[in-house]
VEXDREN-2710 file (C-alpha; in Angstrom, 1 decimal):
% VEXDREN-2710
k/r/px/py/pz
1/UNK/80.6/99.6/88.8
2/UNK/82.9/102.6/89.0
3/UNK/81.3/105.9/89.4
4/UNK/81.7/108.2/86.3
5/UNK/82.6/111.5/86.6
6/UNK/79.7/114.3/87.0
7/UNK/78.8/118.1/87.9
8/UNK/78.9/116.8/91.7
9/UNK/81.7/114.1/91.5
10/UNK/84.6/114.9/93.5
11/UNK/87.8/116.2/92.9
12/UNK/91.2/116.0/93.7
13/UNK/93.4/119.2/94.7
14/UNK/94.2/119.8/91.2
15/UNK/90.7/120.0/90.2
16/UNK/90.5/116.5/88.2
17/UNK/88.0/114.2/88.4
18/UNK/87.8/111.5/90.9
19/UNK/86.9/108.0/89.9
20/UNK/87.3/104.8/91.8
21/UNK/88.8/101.7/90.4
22/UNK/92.2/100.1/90.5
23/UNK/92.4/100.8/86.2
24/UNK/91.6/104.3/87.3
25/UNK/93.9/104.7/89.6
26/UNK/97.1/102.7/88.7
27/UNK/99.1/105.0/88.7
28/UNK/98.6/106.1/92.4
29/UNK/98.2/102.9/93.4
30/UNK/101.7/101.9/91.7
31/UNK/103.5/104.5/93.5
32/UNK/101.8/103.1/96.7
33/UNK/102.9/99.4/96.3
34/UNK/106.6/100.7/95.8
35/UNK/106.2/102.7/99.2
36/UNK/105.3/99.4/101.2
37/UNK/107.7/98.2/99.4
38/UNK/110.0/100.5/101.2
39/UNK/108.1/99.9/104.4
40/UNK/108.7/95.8/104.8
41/UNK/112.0/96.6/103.5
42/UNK/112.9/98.4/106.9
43/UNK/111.5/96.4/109.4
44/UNK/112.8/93.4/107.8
45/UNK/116.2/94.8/109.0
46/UNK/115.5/93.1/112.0
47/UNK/114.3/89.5/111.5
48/UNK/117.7/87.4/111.2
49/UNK/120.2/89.4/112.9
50/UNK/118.5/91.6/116.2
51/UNK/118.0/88.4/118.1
52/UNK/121.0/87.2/117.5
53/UNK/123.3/90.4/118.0
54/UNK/120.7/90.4/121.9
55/UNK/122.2/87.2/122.5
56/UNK/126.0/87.0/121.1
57/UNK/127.0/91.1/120.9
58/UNK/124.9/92.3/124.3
59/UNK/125.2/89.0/126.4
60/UNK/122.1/88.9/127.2
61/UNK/120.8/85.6/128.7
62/UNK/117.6/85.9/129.1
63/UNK/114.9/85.1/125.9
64/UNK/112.4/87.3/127.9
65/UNK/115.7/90.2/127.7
66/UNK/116.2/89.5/124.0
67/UNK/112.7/89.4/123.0
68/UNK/112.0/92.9/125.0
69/UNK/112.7/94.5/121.3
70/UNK/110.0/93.0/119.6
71/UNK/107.5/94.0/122.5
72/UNK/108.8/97.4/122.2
73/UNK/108.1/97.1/118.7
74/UNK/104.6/95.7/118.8
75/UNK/103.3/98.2/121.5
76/UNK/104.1/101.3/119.7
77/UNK/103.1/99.7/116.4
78/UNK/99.4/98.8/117.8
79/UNK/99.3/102.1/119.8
80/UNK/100.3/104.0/116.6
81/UNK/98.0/102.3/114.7
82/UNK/95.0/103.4/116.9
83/UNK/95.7/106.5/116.9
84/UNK/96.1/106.4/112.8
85/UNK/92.6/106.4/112.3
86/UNK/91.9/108.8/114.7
87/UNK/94.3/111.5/113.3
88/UNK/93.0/110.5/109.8
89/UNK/89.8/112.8/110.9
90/UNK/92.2/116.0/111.5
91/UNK/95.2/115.4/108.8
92/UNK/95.7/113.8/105.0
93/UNK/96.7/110.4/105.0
94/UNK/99.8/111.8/103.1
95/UNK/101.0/114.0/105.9
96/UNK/100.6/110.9/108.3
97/UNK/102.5/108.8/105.6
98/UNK/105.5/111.8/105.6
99/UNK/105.4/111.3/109.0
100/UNK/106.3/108.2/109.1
101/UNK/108.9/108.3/106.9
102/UNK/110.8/111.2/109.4
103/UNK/110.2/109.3/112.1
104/UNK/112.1/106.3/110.7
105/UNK/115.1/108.0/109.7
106/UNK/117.1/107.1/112.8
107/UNK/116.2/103.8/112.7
108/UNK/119.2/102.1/110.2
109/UNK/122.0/103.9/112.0
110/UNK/120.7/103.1/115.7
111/UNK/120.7/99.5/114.9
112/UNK/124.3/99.5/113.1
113/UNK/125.5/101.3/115.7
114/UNK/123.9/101.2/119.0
115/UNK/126.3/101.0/122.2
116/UNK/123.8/99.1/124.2
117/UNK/120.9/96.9/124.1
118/UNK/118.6/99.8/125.3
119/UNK/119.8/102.1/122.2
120/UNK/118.4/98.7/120.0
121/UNK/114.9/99.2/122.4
122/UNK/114.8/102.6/121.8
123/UNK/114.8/102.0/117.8
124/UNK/112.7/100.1/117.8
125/UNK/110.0/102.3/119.6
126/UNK/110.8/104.5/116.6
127/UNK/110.0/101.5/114.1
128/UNK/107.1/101.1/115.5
129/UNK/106.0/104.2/115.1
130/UNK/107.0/104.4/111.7
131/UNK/105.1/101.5/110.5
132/UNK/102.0/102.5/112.4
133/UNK/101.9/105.4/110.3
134/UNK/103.3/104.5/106.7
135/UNK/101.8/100.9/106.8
136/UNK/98.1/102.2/108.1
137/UNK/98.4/105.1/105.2
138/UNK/99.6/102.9/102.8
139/UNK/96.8/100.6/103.0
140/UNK/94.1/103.0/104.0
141/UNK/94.7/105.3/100.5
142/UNK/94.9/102.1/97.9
143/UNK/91.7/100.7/99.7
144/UNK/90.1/104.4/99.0
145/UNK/91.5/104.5/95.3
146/UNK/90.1/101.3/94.0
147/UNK/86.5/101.4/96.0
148/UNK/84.7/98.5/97.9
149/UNK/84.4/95.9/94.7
150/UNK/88.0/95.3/95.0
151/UNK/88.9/95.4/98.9
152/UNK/90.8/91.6/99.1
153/UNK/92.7/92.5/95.5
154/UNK/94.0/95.8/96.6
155/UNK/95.0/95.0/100.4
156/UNK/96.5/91.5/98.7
157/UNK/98.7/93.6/96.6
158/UNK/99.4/96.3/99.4
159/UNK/100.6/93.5/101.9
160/UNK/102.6/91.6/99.4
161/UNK/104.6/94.5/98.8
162/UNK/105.5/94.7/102.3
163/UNK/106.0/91.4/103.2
164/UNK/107.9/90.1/100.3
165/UNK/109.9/93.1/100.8
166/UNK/110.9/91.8/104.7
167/UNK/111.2/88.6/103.3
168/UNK/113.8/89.6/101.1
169/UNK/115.7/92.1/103.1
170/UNK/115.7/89.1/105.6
171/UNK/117.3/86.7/103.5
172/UNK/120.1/89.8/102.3
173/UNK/120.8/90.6/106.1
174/UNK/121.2/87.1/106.5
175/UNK/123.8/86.6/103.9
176/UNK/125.4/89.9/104.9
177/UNK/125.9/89.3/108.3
178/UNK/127.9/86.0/107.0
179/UNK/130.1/87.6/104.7
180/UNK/130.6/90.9/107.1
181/UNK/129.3/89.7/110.7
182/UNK/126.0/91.2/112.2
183/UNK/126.5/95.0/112.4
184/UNK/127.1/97.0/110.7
185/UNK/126.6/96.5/107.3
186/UNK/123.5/94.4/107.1
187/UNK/121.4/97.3/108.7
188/UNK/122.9/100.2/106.7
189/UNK/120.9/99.0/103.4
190/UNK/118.0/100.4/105.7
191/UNK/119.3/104.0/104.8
192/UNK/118.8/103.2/100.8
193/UNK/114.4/102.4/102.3
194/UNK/114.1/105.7/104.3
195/UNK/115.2/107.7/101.5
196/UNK/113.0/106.1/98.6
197/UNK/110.1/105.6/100.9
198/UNK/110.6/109.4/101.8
199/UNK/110.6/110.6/98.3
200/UNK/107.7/108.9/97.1
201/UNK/105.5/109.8/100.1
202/UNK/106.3/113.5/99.1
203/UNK/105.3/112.6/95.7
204/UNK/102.2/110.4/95.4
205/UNK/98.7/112.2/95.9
206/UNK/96.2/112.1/99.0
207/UNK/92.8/110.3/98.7
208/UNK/90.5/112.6/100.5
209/UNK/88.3/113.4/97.4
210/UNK/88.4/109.1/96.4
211/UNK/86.7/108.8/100.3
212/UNK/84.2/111.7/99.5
213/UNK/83.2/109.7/95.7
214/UNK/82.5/106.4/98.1
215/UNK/80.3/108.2/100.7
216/UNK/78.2/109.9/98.1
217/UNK/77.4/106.7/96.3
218/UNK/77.6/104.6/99.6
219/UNK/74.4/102.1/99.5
220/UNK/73.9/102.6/103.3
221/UNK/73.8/106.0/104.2
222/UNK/75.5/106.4/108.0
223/UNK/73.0/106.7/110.2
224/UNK/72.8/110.6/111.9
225/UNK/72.8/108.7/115.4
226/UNK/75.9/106.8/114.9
227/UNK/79.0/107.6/116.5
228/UNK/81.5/107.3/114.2
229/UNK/84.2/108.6/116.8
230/UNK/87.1/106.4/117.7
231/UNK/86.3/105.1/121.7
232/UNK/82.9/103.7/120.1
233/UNK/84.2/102.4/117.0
234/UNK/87.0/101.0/119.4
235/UNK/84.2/99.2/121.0
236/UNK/82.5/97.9/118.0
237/UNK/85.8/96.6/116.1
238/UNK/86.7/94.9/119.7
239/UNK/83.7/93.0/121.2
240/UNK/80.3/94.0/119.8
241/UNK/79.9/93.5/116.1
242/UNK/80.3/89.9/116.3
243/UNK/82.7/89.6/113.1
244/UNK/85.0/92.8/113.6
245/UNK/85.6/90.5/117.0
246/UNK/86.5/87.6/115.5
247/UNK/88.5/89.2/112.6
248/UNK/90.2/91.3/115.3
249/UNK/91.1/87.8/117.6
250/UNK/92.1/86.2/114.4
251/UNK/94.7/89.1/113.2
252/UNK/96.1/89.1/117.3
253/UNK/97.1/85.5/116.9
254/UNK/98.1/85.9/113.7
255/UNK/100.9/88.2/114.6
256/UNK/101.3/86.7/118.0
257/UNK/103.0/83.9/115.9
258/UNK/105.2/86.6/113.5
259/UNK/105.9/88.1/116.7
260/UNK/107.0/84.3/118.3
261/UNK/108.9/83.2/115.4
262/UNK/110.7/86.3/114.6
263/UNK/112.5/86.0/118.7
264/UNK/112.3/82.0/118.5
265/UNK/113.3/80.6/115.4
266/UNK/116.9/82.0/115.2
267/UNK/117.7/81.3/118.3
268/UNK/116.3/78.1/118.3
269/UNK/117.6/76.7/114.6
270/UNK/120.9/78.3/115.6
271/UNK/121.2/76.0/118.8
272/UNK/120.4/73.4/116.8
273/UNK/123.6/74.3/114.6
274/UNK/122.4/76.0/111.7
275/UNK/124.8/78.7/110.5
276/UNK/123.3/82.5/109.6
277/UNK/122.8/81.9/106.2
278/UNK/120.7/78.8/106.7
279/UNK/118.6/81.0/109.4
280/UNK/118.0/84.0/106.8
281/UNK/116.4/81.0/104.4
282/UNK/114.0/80.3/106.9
283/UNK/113.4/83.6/108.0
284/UNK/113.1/85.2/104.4
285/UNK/111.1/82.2/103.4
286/UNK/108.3/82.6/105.7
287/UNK/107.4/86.6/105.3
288/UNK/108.3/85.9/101.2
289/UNK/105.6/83.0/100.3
290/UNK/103.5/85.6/103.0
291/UNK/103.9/88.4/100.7
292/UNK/103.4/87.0/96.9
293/UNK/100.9/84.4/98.2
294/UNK/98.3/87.2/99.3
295/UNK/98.5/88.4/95.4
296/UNK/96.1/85.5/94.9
297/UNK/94.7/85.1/98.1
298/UNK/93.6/88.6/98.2
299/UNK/91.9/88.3/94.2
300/UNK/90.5/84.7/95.7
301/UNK/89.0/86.5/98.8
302/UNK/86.7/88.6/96.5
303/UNK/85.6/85.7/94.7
304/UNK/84.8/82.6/97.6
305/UNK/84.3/84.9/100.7
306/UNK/86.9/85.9/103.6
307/UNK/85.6/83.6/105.8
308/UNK/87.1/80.5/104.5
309/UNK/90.5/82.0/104.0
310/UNK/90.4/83.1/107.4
311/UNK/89.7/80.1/108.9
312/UNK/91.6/77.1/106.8
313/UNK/95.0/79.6/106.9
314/UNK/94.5/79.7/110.5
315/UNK/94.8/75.5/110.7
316/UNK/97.5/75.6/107.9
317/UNK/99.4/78.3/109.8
318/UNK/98.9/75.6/113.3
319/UNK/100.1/72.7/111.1
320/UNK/103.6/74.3/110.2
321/UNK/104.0/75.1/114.1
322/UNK/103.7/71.2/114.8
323/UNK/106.5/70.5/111.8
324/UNK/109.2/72.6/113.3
325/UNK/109.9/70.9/116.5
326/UNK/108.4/67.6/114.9
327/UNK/111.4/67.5/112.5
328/UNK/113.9/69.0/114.4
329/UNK/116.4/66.2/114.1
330/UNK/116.7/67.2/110.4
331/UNK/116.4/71.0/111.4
332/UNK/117.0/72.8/107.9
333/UNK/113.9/70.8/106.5
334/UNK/112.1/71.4/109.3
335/UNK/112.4/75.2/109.5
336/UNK/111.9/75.0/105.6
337/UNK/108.9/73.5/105.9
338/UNK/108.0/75.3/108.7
339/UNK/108.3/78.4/107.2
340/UNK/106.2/77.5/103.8
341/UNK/103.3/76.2/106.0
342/UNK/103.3/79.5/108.4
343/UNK/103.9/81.5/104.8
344/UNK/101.2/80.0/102.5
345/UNK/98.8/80.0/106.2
346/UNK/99.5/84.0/106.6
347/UNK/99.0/84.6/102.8
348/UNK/95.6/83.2/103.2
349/UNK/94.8/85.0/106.4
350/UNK/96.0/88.6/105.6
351/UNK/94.5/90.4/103.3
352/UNK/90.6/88.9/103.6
353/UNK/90.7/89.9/107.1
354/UNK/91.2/93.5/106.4
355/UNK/88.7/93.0/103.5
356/UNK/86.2/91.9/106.3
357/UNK/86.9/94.4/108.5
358/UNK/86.4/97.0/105.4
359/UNK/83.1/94.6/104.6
360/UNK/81.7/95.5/107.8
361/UNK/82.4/99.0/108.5
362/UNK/81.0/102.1/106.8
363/UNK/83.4/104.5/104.8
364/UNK/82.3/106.7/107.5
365/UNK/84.0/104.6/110.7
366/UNK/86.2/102.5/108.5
367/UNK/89.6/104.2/109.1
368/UNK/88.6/103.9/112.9
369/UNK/87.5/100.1/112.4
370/UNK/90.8/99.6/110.4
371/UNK/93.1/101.3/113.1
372/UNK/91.6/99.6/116.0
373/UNK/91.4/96.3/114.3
374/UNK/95.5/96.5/113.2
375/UNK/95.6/97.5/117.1
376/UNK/94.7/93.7/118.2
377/UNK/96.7/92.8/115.4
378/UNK/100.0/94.1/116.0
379/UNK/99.6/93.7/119.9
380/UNK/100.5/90.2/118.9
381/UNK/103.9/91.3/118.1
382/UNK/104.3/92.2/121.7
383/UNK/102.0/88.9/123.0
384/UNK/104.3/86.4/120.9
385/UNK/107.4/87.9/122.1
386/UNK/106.3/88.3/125.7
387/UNK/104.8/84.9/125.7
388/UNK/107.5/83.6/124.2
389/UNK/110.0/84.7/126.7
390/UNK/108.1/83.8/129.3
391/UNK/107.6/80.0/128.1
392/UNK/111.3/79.5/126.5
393/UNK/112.6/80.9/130.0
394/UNK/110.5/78.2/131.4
395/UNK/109.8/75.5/129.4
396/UNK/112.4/75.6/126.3
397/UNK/111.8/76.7/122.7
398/UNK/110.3/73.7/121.5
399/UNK/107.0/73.8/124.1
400/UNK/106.9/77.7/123.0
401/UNK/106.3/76.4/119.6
402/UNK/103.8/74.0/120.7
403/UNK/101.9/76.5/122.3
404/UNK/101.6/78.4/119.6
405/UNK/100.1/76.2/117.3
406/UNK/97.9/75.3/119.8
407/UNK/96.9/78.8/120.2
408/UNK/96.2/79.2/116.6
409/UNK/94.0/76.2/116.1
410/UNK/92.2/77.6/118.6
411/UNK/91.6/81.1/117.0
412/UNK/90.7/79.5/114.0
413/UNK/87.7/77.6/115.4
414/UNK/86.7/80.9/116.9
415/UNK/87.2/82.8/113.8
416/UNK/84.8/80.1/112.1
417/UNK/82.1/80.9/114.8
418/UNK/82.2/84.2/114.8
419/UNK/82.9/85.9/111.3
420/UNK/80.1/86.3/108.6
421/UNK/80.4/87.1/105.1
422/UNK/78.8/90.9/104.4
423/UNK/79.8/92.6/100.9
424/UNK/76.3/94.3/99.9
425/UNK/79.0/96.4/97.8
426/UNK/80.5/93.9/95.9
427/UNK/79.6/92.7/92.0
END
């Protein structure tokens, strides 16, 4: 049930009553979706053309060379991450979401225009940081508006936002850079994201009195001996509660193999003579059926349990690893199907993961557990392109693709072991 307003219910700056609930809150939570709308939308800049300007604008040679953005990328975003939930405890999430947004503004033009392959590096350092901070806010404040009874709906509509928006911006850059080549045009429509995700961050309200409502009428009060600081609840997320660890394994791999395709599969469909366009389908494809799938997968995860979800989109995401270099004689099926397999997998993965993660930590720890388990989570971006490099330099792109579904099976069947169900909060 929703809390209803009282003489010692919290309120907002304004003075208004607080209540919890995603009817209660649409509003908010509206303005919210449109922000991470705004979020995928820049990063998604980068998933048909950066490889591809690495290897045919810079020279490079190396896939270890071209893949050093994404690493770039996925350190800062993990490290950024962290230290969200920490800085949650001394500013509002909104000033950390404003943040962001300033942080990012450089990003559009450094990619358009960059003189060198370090000025591409260098923006992506910036990215990082700005989807560290808007991303973690975003989903933070629409997890404290609607309250723990709908966790998997709310992250499922936060993360669909995002993701369909890279999907689509993917797809567009795609098309753009086939109509007007790869720079610059294709990463200017990053200007028009900045700007709206700007605005609305200066507009939409913080949730500070929404986490007060759900600590008053938490069921488990925190215990006065637990430290709820960020090195301890770095410990807990990582390796001691026996779920957080498996839900923070699971979301590593997870990425690891966003982080993997986003270096391998343009480079690796290209060579096997598929034009831009035809690269921007599969790439847009994949982040796309990501983002609209977790709409229901999120709702579904409140109903069967994140466990399940976890663990079968794990295997799916493993299977559409095998199609890709299975089919490859027939290589726009195979990244097609490819792509929907590693979509529908991630759709199913995403949001009850962060639901579980929510599930197991108290409102008092849970933007720590939160920061520390998208930590793990985005390091994959930086594992999957290093490990990538490593094996394409060595092996080829096919055996990198291998390997990753191998790795991913794997995580599931740890993931299945490890994770239990716990949602004393829910109806």
């Amino acid at each position: 049930m929703n809390a209803t307003p009282s003489a010692t219910t919290p309120t907002d700056a304004a003075g208004r009553p607080v209540r919890l609930g995603l009817r209660e809150n649409w509003l908010q939570f509206t303005l919210l979706v449109i922000v991470n709308i705004c979020v995928g939308g820049l990063v998604g800049l980068e998933r048909t053309t950066v490889p591809l300007i690495g290897s045919e604008t810079f020279g490079l040679t190396s896939d270890l060379a071209v893949f050093s953005f994404i690493i770039a990328f996925g350190l800062t975003k993990a490290l950024t991450n962290l230290a969200a939930g920490a800085l949650t405890a001394r500013f509002r999430r909104k000033q950390l979401l404003v943040a962001g947004w300033l942080l990012g503004i450089p990003v559009p033009f450094a990619l358009a225009y960059a003189p060198s392959w370090g000025w591409v590096v260098a923006a992506n350092v910036l990215l990082g940081l700005n989807q560290g901070l808007t991303w973690s806010m975003t989903v933070n404040m629409k997890i404290d508006l609607v309250g723990p009874s709908r966790r998997g709906l709310a992250t499922g509509l936060n993360e669909a936002a995002g993701y369909t928006a890279v999907g689509v911006t993917a797809l567009l850059t795609g098309y753009l850079a086939t109509s007007y080549g790869l720079r610059p045009v294709p990463e200017l429509i990053g200007v028009v994201f900045v700007i709206a995700g700007l605005a609305l961050a200066l507009v939409v309200r913080d949730t500070a009195a929404h986490v007060a409502l759900e600590l008053a009428n938490h069921t488990k009060p925190l215990p006065t001996d637990e430290d709820t600081g960020l090195k301890a609840t770095f410990a807990r997320t990582s390796w001691r509660n026996r779920s957080l660890r498996g839900a923070s394994q699971a979301g590593l791999i997870n990425n690891l193999n966003d982080g993997l395709t986003w270096g391998v599969f343009p480079l690796l469909f290209t060579d096997h003579g598929l034009g831009l366009a035809a690269v921007g389908l599969i790439k847009g494809l994949y982040p796309i059926l990501w983002g609209l799938g977790q709409i229901p997968t999120g709702h579904l995860a409140d109903r069967i349990g994140r466990k399940p979800l976890i663990v079968y989109g794990m295997l799916v995401q493993a299977a559409g690893f095998v199609l890709a270099p299975a089919l490859l004689d027939r290589p726009l099926l195979a990244g097609i199907l490819s792509a929907v397999l590693l979509g529908l997998g991630t759709a199913m993965v995403y949001p009850a993961l962060i639901a579980s993660v929510s599930d197991h930590a108290h409102p008092g720890w849970r933007a720590n557990a939160l920061g520390t388990y998208r930590f793990w989570r985005d390091i994959g971006y930086a594992a999957g392109a290093l490990v990538a490099g490593i094996l394409a330099d060595a092996l080829g792109l096919d055996a990198t693709v291998v390997a990753a579904a191998v790795l991913t099976a794997a995580s599931g069947l740890l993931a299945a072991r490890w994770i239990t169900e716990h949602r004393p909060d829910a109806p």
